[in-house]
Each structure stands twice: as C-alpha cells, then as structure tokens.
N, CA, C and O of each residue as an XYZ file, in Angstrom:
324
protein
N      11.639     -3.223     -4.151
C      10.290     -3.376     -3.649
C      10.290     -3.313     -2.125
O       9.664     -2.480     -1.471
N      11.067     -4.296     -1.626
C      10.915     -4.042      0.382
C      11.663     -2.836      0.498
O      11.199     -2.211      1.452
N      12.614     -2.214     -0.035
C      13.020     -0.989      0.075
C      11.867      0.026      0.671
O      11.772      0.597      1.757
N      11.024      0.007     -0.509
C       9.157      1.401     -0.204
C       8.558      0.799      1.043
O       8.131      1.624      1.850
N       8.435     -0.538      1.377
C       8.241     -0.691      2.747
C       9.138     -0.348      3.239
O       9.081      0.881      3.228
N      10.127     -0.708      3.768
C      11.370     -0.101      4.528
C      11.016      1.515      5.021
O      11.092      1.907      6.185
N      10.600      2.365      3.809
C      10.781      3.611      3.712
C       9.576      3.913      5.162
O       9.740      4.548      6.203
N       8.488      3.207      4.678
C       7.169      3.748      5.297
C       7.291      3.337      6.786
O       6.652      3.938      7.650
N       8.230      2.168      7.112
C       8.287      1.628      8.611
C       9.429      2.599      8.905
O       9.097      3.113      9.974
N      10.384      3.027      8.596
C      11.101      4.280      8.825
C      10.215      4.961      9.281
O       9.970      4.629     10.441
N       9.439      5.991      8.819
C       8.682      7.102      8.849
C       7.772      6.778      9.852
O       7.352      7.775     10.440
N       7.172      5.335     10.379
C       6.378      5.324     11.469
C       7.719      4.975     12.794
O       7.307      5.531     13.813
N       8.833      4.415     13.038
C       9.902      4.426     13.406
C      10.015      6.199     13.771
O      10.221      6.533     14.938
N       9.913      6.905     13.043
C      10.845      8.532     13.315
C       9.515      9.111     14.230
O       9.700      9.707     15.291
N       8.238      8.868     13.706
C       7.217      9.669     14.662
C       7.469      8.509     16.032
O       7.274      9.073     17.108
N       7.788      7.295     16.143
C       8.333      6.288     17.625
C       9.194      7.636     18.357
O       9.121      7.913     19.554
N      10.055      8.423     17.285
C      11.422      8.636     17.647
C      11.005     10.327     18.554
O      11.684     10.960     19.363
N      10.237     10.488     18.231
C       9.651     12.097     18.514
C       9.745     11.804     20.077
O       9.093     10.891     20.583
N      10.566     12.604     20.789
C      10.900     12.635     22.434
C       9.491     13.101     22.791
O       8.681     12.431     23.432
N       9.267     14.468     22.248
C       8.104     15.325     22.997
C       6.737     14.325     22.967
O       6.277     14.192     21.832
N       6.060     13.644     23.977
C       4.895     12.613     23.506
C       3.642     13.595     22.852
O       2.910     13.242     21.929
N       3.584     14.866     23.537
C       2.449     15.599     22.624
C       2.499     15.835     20.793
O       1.600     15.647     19.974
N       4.095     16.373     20.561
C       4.221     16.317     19.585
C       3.969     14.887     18.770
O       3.507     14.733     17.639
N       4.470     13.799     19.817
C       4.650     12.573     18.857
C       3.074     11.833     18.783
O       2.829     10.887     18.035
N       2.057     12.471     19.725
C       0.606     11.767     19.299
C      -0.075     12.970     18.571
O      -1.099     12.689     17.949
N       0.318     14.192     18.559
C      -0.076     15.225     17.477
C       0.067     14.736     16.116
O      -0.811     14.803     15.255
N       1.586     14.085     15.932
C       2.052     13.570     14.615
C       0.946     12.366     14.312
O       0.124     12.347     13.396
N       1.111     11.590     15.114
C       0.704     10.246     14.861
C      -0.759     10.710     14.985
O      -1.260     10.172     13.998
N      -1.412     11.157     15.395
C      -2.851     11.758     14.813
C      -3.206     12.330     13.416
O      -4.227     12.134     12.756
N      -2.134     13.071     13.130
C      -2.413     13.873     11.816
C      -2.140     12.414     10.569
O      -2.855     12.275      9.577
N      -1.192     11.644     10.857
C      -1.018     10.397     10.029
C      -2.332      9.527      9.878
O      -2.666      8.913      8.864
N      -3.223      9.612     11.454
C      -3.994      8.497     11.248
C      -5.455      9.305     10.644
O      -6.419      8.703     10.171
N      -5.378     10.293     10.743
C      -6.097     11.096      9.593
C      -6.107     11.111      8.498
O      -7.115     11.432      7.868
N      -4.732     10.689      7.813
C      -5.023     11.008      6.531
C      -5.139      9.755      6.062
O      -5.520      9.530      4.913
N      -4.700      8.475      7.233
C      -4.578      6.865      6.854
C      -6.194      6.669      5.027
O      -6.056      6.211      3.893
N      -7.075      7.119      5.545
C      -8.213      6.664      4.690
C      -8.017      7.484      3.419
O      -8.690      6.962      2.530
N      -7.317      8.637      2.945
C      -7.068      8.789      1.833
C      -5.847      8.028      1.244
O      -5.751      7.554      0.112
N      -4.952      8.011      2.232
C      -3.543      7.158      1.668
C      -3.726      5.694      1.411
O      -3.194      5.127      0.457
N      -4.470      5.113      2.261
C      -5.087      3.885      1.997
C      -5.491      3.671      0.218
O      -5.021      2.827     -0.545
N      -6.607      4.849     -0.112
C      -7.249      4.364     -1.015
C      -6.043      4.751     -2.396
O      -5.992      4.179     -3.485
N      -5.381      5.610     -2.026
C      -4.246      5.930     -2.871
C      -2.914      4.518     -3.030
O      -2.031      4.282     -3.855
N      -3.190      4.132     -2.300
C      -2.480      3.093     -2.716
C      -3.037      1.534     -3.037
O      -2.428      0.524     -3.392
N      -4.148      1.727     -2.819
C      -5.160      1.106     -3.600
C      -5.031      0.867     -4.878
O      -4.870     -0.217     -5.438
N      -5.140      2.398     -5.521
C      -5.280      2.747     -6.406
C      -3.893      2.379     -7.253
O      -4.178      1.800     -8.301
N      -2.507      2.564     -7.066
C      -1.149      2.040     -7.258
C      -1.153      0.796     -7.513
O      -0.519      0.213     -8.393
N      -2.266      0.137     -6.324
C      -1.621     -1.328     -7.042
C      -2.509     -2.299     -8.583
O      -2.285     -3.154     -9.440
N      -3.799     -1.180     -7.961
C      -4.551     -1.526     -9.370
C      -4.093     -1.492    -10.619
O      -3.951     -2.345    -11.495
N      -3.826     -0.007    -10.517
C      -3.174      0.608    -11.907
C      -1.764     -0.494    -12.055
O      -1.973     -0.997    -13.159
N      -0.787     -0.961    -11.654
C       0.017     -1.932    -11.529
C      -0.498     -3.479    -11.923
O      -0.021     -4.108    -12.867
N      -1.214     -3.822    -11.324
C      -2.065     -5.268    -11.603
C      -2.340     -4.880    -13.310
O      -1.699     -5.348    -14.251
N      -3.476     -3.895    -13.391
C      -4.173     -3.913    -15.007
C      -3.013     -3.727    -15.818
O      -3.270     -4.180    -16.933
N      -1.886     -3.280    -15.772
C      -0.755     -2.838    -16.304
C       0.200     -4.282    -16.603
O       0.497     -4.783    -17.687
N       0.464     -4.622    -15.540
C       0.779     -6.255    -15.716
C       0.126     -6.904    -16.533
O       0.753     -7.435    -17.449
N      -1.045     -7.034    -16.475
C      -2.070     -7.746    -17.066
C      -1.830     -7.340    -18.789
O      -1.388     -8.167    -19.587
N      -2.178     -6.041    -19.139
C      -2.029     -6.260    -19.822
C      -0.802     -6.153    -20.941
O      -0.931     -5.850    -22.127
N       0.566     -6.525    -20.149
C       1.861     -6.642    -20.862
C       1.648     -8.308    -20.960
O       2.642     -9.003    -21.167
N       0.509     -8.843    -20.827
C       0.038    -10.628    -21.120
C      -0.046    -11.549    -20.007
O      -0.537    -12.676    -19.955
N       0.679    -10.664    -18.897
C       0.238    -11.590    -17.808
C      -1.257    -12.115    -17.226
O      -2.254    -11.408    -17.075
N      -1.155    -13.277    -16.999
C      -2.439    -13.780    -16.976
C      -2.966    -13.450    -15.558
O      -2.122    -13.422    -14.662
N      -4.048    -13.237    -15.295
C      -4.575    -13.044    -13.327
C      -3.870    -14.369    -12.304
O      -3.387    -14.357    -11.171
N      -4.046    -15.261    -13.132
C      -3.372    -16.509    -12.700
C      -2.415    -17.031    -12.333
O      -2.286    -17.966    -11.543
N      -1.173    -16.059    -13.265
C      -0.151    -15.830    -13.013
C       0.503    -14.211    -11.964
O       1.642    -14.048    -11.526
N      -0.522    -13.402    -11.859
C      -0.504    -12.537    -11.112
C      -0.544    -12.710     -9.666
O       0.170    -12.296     -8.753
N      -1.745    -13.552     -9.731
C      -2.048    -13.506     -8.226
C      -1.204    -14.007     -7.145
O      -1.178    -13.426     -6.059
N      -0.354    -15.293     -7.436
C       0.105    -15.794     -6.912
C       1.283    -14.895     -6.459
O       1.645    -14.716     -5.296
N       1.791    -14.391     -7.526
C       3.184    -13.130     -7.198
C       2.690    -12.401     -6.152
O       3.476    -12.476     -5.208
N       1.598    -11.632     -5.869
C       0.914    -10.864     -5.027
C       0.610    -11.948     -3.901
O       0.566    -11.385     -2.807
N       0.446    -12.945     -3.833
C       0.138    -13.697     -1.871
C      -1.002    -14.187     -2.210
O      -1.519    -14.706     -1.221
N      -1.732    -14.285     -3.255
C      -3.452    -14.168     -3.266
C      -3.685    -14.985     -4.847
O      -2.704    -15.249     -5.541
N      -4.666    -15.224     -5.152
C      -5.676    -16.110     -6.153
C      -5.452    -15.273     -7.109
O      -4.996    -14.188     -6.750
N      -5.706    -15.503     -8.711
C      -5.964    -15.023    -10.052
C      -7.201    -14.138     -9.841
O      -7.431    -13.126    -10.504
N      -8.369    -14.861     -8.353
C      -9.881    -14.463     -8.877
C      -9.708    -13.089     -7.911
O     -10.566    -12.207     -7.949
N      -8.356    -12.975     -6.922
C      -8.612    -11.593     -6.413
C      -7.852    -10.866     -7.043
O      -7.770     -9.726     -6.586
N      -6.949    -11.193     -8.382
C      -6.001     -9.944     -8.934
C      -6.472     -9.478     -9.730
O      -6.128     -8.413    -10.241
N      -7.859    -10.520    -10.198
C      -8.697     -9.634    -11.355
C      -9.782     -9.251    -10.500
O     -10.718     -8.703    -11.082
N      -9.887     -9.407     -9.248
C     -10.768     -7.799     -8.821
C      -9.698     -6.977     -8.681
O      -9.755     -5.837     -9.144
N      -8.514     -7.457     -7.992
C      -8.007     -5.564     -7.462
C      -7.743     -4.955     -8.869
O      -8.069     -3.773     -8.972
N      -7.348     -5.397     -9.689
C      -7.477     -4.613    -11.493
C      -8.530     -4.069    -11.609
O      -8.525     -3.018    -12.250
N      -9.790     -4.547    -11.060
C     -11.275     -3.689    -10.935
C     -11.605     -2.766     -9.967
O     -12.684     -2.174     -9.943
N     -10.671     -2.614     -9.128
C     -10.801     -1.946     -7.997
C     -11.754     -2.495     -7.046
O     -12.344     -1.672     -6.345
N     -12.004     -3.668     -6.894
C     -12.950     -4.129     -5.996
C     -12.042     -4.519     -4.802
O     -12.537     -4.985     -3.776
C-alpha cells in the first residue's frame, strides 16, 4: 500500500529532478492539468474498493476507521459522495 504512494511522490520527485526549469514547469503544468481527471479517477478506486470491502461483510464501521475517517464517511465514499 505505501509502496503506490511511494510510486506517485517518486514521479513528482523526477519532474523536482528535470534540470531544464522550462521543461520542468511545462511538465508540472501538463500534470496539474490533468490533476481533476486523476483526482476523480481515484476517487473512483477507492469507492469501487470501499463497496467491495463492504460487501465481502465488512461493516462501514469497521471500514472507516481503517481508512482515518467515520463508518458515516465510508458509506458515502461507497456512494461516491
């Protein structure tokens, strides 16, 4: 699991690493462009994950807490709210 973070602070780490600064705010522009689809895409990952949990019997109650957060927000992000 901290591994896929790991990966993604790498990848903002390598555009740090870009010598040329045009290239490296060209990069880091085109990233913060696409931030609002990748956002909702991983949105979407953890939903599908939560309802998936959920329903192998885990309770929201028992979810939420694993996630940092309440039962009453793991059964929204399962709703996508």
């Amino acid at each position: 699991m901290a591994g896929e973070v790991e990966a993604v602070r790498e990848a903002i780490r390598a555009l740090e690493g870009i010598s040329d600064p045009s290239a490296r705010a060209k990069a880091t522009t085109e990233l913060l462009r696409e931030w609002p689809d990748l956002h909702r895409e991983l949105r979407e990952v953890r939903q599908h994950a939560v309802q998936t949990w959920h329903e192998q019997g885990a309770t929201f109650d028992e979810i939420g807490p694993q996630l940092g957060t309440s039962g009453y927000r793991a059964s929204q992000i399962s709703r996508g709210k």
